[in-house]
N, C-alpha and C positions, 0 to 999 in steps of 0.2 A: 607495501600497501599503496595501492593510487588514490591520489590529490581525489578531495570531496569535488562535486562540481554538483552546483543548486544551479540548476536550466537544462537547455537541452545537449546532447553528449556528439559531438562529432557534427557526422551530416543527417541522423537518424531524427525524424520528424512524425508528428502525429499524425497514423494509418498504418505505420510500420508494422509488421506482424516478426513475431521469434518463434521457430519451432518449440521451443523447450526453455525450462530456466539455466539449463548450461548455456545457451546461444543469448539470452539475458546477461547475465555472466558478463564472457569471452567479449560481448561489445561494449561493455562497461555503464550501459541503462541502466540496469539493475544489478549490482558486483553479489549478495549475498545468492548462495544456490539452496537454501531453504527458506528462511525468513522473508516474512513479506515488507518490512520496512529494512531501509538501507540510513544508516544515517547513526549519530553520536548525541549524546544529552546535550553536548558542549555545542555543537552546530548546528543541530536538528538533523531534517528528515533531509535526504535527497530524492529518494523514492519511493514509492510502494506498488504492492502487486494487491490486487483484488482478484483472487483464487476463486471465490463461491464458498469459503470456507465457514466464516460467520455469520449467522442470522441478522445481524442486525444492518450487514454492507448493504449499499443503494447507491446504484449509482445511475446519473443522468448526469447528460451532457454538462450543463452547467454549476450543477452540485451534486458531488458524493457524500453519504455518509462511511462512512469506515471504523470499524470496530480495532480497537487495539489489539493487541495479542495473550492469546496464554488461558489455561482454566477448561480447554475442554480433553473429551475425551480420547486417546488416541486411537483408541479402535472403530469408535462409534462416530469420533467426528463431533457431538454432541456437548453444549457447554455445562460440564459439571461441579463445578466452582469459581468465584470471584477471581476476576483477572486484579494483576498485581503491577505494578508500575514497573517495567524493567525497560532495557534498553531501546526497544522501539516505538513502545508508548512514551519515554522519556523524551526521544526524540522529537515525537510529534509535538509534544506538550512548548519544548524550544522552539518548534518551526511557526508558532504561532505567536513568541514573541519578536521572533526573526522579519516577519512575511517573506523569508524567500521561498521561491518556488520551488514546487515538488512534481518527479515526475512519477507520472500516473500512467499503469500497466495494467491490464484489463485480459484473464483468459477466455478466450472466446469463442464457438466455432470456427473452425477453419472453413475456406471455400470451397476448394480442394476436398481430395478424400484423408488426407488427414483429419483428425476427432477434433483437434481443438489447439487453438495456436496463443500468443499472448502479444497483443495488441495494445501500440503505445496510444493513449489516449492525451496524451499533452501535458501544458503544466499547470498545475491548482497550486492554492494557496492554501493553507492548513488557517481558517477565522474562527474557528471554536470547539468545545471539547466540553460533555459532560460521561458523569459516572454515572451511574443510577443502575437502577433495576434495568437488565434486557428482557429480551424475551419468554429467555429460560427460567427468569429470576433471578437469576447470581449478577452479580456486578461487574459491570461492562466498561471499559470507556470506550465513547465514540466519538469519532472526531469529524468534523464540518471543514470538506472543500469545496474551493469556488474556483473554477475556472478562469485560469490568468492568463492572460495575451490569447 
């Protein structure tokens, strides 16, 4: 398993585009190929992907919101019960008593005639986190980045 690393990964810098989450992967931005947070309770977060998956993600330049994981549905996409604390909302939950940085992955269209590529957008800081009702109703955590360096 490769060394955690909270920053940036080699020479790879915000604007960089990845075909796919195996090419996330293989350059070691993002090592997980499903999961959108990469990271341990004990250390926190080292990355995340914002997919389009959650209702509740938003993201801008200087703050994203980001939904933790887990509770929807897998056919429909759709959140049909309360998300539960596991490992990568665990993480996130550390990266906020950590402040280190996290890098941020964003799928996005592609220029090109490719549909859609994933775009580093740099390092945020994970400053806060509630649970509450989402959008769908069931219970969410979302977690609050700010844009670092």
């Amino acid at each position: 398993m490769s060394q955690p690393v909270f920053g940036h990964v080699g020479s790879y810098r915000p604007g960089d585009t990845f075909r796919n989450r195996i090419d996330l992967s293989l350059s070691g931005v993002h090592r997980p190929r499903r999961t959108g947070v990469c990271g341990t309770r004990q250390l926190g977060a080292e990355s995340i992907v914002l997919a389009g998956q959650y209702e509740e993600d938003n993201f801008e330049e200087e703050e994203i919101l980001y939904s933790g994981n887990g509770g929807r549905d897998p056919k429909t996409g759709r959140q049909i019960m309360d998300q539960v604390a596991t490992t990568g909302i665990l993480a996130l939950l550390r990266s906020i008593e950590t402040g280190l940085p996290v890098r941020v992955l964003r799928k996005v269209p592609a220029e090109d005639d490719e549909l859609e590529v994933y775009r580093y957008e740099g390092l945020y800081r994970v400053v806060g986190s509630t649970y509450g009702p989402g959008k769908s109703g069931f219970l969410v955590y979302v977690f609050r980045l700010r844009h670092f360096i």
